[in-house]
C-alpha positions in Angstrom: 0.0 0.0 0.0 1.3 3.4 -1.2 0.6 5.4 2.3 1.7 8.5 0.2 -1.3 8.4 -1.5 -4.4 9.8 -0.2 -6.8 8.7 -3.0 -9.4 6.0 -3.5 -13.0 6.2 -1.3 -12.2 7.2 2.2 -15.0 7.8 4.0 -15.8 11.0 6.8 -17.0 8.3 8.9 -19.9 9.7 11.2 -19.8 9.4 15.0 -22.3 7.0 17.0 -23.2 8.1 20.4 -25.1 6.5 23.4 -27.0 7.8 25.5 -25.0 9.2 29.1 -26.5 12.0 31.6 -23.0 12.3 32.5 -21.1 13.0 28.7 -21.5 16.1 27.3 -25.3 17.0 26.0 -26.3 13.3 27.7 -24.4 12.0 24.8 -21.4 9.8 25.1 -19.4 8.5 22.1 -19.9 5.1 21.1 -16.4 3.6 20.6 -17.3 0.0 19.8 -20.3 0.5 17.4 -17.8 3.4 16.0 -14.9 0.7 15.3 -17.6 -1.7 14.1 -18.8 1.0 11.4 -15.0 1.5 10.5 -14.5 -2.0 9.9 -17.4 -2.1 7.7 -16.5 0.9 5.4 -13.5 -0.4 4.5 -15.3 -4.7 4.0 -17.4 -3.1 1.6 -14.9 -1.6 -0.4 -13.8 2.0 0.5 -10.1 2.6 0.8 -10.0 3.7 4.3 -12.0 6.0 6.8 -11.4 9.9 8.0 -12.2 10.6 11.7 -12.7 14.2 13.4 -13.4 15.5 10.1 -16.7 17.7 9.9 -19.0 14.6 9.4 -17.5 13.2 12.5 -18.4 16.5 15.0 -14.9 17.0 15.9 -15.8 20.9 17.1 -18.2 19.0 19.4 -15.7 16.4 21.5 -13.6 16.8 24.2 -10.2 16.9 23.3 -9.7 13.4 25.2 -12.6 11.8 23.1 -10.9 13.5 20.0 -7.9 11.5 20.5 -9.6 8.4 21.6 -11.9 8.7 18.0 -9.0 8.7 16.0 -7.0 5.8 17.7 -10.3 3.5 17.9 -10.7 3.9 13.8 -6.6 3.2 13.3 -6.8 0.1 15.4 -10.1 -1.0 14.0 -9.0 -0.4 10.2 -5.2 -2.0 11.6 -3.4 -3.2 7.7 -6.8 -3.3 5.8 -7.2 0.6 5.0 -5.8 3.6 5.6 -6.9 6.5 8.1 -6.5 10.1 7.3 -7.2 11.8 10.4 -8.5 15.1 10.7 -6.1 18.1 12.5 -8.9 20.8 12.0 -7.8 23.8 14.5 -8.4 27.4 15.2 -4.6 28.2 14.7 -1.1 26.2 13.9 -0.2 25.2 17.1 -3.5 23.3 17.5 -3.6 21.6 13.8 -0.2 20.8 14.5 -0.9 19.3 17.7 -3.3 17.0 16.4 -1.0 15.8 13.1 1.5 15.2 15.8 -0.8 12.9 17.9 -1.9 11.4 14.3 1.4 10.4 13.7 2.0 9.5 17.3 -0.9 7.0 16.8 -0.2 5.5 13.7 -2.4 7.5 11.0 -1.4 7.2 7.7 -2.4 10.6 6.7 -4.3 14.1 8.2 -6.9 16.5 6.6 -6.4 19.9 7.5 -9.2 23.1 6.9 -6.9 26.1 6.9 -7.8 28.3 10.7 -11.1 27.5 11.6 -11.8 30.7 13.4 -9.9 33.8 11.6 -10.3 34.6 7.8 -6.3 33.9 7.2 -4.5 35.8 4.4 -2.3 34.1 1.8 1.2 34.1 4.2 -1.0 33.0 7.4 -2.3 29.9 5.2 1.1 28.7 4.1 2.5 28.8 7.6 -0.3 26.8 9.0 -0.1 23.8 6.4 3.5 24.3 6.8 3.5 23.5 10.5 1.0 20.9 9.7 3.5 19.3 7.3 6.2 19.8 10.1 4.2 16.8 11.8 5.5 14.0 9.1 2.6 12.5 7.9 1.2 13.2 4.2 -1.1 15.9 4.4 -4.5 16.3 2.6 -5.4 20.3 3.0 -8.7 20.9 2.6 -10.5 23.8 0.7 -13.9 24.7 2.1 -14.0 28.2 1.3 -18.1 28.0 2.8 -17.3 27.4 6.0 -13.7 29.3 6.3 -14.1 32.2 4.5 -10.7 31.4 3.0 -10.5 29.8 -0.9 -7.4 28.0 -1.7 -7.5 28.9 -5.2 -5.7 26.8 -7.6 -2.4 29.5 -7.9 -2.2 29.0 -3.8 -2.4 25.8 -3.9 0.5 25.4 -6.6 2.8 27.2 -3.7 1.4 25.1 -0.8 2.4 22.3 -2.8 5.7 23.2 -2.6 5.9 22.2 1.1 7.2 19.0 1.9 4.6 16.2 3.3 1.8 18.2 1.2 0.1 15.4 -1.2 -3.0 16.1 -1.6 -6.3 18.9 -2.0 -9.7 17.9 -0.7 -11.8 20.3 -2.9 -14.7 21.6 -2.1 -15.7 24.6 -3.7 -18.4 22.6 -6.1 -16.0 24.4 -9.5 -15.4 21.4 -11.1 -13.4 23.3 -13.5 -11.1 23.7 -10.9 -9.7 20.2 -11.2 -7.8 20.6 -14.5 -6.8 24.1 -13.6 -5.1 22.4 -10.0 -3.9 19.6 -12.1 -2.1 22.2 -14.3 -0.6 24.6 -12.0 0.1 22.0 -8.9 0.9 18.4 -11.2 2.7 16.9 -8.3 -0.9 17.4 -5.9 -3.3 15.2 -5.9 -7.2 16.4 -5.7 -9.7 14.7 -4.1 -13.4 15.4 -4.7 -14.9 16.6 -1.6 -18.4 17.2 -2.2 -20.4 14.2 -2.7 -22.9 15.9 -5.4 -20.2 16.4 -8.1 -18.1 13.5 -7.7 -18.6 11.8 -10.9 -17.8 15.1 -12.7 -14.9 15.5 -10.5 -13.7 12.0 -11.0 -14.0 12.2 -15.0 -11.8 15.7 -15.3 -9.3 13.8 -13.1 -9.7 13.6 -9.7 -7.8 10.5 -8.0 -9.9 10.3 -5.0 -13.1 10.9 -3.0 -13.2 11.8 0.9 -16.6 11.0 1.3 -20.1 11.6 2.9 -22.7 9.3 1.5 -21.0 6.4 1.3 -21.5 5.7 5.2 -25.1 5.1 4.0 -23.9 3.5 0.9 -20.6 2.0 0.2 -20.8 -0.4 -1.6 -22.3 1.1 -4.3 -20.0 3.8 -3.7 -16.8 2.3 -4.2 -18.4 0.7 -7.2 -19.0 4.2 -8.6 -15.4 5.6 -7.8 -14.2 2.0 -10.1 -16.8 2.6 -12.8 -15.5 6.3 -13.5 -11.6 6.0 -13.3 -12.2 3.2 -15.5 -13.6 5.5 -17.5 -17.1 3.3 -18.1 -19.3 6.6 -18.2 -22.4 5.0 -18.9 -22.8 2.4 -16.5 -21.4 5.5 -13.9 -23.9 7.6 -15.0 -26.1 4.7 -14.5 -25.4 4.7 -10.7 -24.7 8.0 -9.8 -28.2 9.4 -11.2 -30.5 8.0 -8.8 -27.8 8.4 -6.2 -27.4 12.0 -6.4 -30.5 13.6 -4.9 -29.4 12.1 -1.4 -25.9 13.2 -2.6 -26.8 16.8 -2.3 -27.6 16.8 1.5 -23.6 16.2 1.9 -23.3 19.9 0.4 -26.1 21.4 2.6 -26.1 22.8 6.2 -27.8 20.1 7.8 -25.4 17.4 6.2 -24.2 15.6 9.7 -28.0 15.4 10.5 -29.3 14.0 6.9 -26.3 11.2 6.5 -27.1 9.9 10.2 -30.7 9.7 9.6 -29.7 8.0 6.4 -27.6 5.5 7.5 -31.0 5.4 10.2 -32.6 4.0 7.3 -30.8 1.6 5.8 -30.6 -0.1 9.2 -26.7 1.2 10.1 -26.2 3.1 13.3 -26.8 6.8 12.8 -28.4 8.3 15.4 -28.4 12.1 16.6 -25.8 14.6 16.5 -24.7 16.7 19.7 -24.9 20.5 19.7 -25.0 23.2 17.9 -26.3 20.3 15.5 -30.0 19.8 16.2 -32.7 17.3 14.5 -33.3 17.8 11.4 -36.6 19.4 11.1 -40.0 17.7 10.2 -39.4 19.2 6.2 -35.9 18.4 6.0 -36.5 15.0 7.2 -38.8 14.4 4.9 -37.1 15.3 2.0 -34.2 13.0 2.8 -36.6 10.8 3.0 -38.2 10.8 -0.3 -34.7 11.6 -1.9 -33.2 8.0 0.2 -36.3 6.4 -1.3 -35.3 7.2 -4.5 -31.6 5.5 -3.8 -33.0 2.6 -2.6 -35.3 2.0 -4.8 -33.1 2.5 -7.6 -30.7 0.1 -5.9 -32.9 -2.6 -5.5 -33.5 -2.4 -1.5 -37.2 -2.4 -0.1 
């Protein structure tokens, strides 16, 4: 296994609770069914999983459970996947605490969001991906310019590539153009599709991998869709991915850690609620992800 490379389906594997009056919100982290869903990611065919990203509420753990998260999904994955963990921090001395303890634990890779909390200028970015870097393990940075106020644009990106350890871009501006134009000005970095709702498009202009959402409702299929398209069989991906994609578009939305659990509610995996600020999704919401799961499943053959 190339540990360099990033690519393939690894999944932003979502967090299962229990309920706890003493754990934060009366919500405790459920370690063994989260080790359990881990191991099943990667036996139905994604490359590896990605805790304390986003989809797994990292903002919303103690920094003990933070650490514990990551270490239960590298020793339930062990030699049959990788695990890119996420570093996400307000500053550089936090993201770089948490690639240190990544590499400390035996990660195989972190994805890093550029500061969390302050709208960083071009200098600030590069410094904090290059104490990221400092860490040792290959690093994914992650463009979410929705949620950071901060685009790395494909001409930043070709000078954060330049830092040693720096591999990969998980890219999620929704510009699928973008690909080719990071492929051109940054050929040694790799980009990932980040948003679930225009990975095929990503994956046919070039993309090498997808840090997913969905496909911890539907991975199978998923990783079936990631072969079909680098194998450059567009019709039978087009096949999968139409029916597939209304559900996909919840992973671009607000409410996307709410609308993936209740998902995964559905197809009978452990999803369960999400702790604060995330609430339940509302009665409209719910049933829209709903109709647009029925429309997966029904597509896919399952009652």
């Amino acid at each position: 296994m190339n540990t360099r490379d990033l690519g393939g389906v690894v999944v932003a594997a979502a967090l299962p609770y229990r309920a706890d009056d003493t754990a934060p919100a009366g919500l405790a982290v459920d370690y063994d069914a989260y080790a359990e869903h881990c191991r099943w990611l990667v036996a139905n065919g994604c490359r590896g999983v990605g805790p304390n990203g986003s989809l797994g509420e990292y903002s919303s753990l103690t920094d003990d459970e933070r650490r514990r998260v990551a270490r239960t999904a590298i020793e339930a994955v062990g030699t049959d996947g990788i695990v890119v963990v996420g570093v996400h921090g307000p500053g550089a001395h936090q993201a770089r605490y948490w690639a240190e303890a990544a590499a400390e634990d035996g990660a195989h890779g972190v994805l890093c969001l550029p500061p969390t909390l302050y709208r960083a200028n071009r200098g600030e970015v590069l410094a904090h991906f290059e104490a990221v870097a400092s860490a040792g393990l290959p690093v994914m940075v992650y463009n979410n310019p929705f949620d950071t106020k901060v685009d790395l644009t494909p001409d930043l990106l070709a000078e954060i590539a330049q830092i040693d350890n720096v591999v990969a871009v998980k890219e999620f501006s929704g510009d699928v153009r973008r690909v080719l134009e990071i492929r051109e000005r940054a050929p040694g970095l790799a980009v990932i599709s980040g948003a679930d709702d225009v990975v095929l498009e990503s994956l046919l202009m070039g993309a090498t991998g997808w840090f997913a959402g969905f496909p911890n409702v539907f991975p199978a299929e998923s990783a079936r869709l990631y072969e079909l398209a680098t194998a450059g069989k567009l019709e039978e991906a087009r096949a999968l991915y139409e029916p597939l994609v209304a559900a996909f578009r919840w992973d671009s939305r607000t409410e996307f850690v709410q609308a993936i659990k209740f998902g995964m509610d559905l197809v009978g995996r452990r999803g369960g609620p999400c702790r604060p600020p995330r609430g339940p999704l509302s009665d409209v919401h719910r049933e829209q992800v709903r109709a647009d799961m029925g429309r997966a499943l029904a597509a896919l053959g399952v009652a």
